[in-house]
N, C-alpha and C positions, 0 to 999 in steps of 0.2 A: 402628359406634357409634350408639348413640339419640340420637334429636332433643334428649334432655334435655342429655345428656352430650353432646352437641356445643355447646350453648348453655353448659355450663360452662367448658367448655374453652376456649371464645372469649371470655368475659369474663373469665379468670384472666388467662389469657395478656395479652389487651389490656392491664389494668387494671397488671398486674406490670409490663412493657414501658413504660408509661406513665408512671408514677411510678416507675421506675428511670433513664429519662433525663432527669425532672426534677426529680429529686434531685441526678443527676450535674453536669447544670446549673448550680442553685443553689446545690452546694457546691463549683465549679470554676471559675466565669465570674464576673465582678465585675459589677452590672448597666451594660448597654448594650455591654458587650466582646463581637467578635465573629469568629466565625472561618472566613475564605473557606476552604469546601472546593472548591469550582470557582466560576469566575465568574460563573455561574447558582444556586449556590446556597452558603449560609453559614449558618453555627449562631451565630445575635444574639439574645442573655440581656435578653430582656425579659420586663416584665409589667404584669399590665391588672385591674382594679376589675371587671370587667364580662362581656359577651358577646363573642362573636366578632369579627372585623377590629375594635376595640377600643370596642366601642360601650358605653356606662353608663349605669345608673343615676344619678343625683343624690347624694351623701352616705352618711353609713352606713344609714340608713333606706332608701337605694336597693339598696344594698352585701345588704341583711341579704333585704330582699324577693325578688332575684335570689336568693340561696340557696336561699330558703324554697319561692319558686318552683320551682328546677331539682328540690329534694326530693319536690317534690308531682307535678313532670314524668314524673322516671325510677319513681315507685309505678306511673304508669299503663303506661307505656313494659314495666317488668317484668308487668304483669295481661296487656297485648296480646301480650308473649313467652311465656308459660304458655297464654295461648289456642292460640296459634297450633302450642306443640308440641302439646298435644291433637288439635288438626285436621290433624296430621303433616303441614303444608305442605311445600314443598322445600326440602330443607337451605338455600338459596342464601338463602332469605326469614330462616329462624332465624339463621343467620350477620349476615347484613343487620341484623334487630333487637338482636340479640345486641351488635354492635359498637355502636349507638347505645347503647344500655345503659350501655355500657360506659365510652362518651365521655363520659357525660354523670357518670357517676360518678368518671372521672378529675381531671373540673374540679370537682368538688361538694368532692372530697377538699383540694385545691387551696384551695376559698373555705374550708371549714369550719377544717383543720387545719393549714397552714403559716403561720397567722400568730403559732402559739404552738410549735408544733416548730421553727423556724428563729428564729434571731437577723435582724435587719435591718441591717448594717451599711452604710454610703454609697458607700461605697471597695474593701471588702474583699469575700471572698468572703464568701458565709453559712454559719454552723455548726448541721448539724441537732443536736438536744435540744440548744442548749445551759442552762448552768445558769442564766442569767435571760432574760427576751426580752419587749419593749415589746410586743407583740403580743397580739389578742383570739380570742376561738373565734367562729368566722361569719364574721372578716373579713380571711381572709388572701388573697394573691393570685394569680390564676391564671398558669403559667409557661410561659412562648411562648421559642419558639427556632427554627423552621424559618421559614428566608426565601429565596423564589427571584427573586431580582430578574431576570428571563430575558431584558425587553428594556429599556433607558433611552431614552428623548431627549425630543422635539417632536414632537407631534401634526399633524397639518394643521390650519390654523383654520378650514377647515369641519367639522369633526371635532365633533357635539353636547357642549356643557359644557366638555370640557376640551381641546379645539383651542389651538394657540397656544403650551401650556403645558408645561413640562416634566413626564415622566411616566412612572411607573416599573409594568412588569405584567412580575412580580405582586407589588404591591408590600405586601400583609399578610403580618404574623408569627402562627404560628398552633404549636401542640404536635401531639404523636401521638395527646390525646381528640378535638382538633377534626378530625383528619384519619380519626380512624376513624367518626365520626359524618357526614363525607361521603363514606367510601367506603359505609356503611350506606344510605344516601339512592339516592347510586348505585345500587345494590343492589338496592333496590328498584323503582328507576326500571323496570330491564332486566326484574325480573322479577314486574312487575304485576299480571300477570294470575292468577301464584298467588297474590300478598301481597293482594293485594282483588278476591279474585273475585268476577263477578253474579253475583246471586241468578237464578237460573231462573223463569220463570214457570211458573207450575202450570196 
């Protein structure tokens, strides 16, 4: 398989994968209902305005900039992917960027278009297309569902910051773009030295 067609393959896949379990999600779980698959990890229908571990912007002005943002992100994210299969780095680099690509285009999907494809109902589940929907383009929101809550209790109170206190690791809700956009990091991490190789001196 070519570098190209490896880097397609890895963003269908991802991006399909993606948006099919949060879709299934959104039209199956009522928000904040949750469902222990083992006692380390549970599938809990949440969602968030914003960045990762649930961090925001301010208002819709913050809401719309974050978008505009993540869109001006993934142009550069996709130039550095096209470089990089030119200079046929190792697959393991294309895959790496490939999945960040990917991620970032899972949530992009997420802000731009589920606040007018899905209805928002309080109580119920949500109905994609339905036939009317309060909802705007740019400001729907991104859909978290993987929670591994792996240990609870009390920290020691020498413990920096949050000694004392009760405390749950790992306690963020995060989807399958944020997790492909860390295993793409990772990815990188391992393999450096092809994703940004020195320059030699002459």
């Amino acid at each position: 398989m070519s570098k190209k067609k490896l880097a397609i393959f890895t963003i269908i896949i991802a991006i399909i994968l993606d948006q099919i379990i949060k879709i299934y999600v959104k039209t199956h779980f009522v928000l904040g209902e949750e469902v222990v698959v083992f006692d380390w990890f549970r599938i809990h229908f949440t969602e968030n305005n914003g960045m990762a571990m649930g961090f925001e912007f301010g208002g819709k002005s913050g809401k719309l900039f974050l978008t505009l943002f993540r869109l001006v992100a993934v142009s550069a994210i996709i130039y550095w992917l096209v470089q990089n299969i030119k200079k046929k780095v190792h697959n393991a680099v294309i895959i790496a960027i490939s999945l960040i690509f990917s991620g970032a285009i899972g949530n992009i999907i997420d802000s731009i278009f589920y606040g007018v494809i899905f209805n928002h109902p309080r109580h119920e589940v949500a109905t994609l297309f339905p036939e009317t929907t309060d909802g705007k383009l740019f400001f729907g929101k991104v859909v978290d569902m993987f929670y591994f809550p792996i240990w609870e209790g009390t920290l020691p109170n020498w413990f920096p910051f949050i000694g004392g206190e009760p405390y749950t690791f790992f306690q963020y809700i995060f989807n399958p773009a944020d997790a492909f956009i860390s295993v793409g990091v990772v990815l990188l991490f391992i393999f450096s030295k092809q994703a940004f190789p020195k320059e030699e001196n002459v």
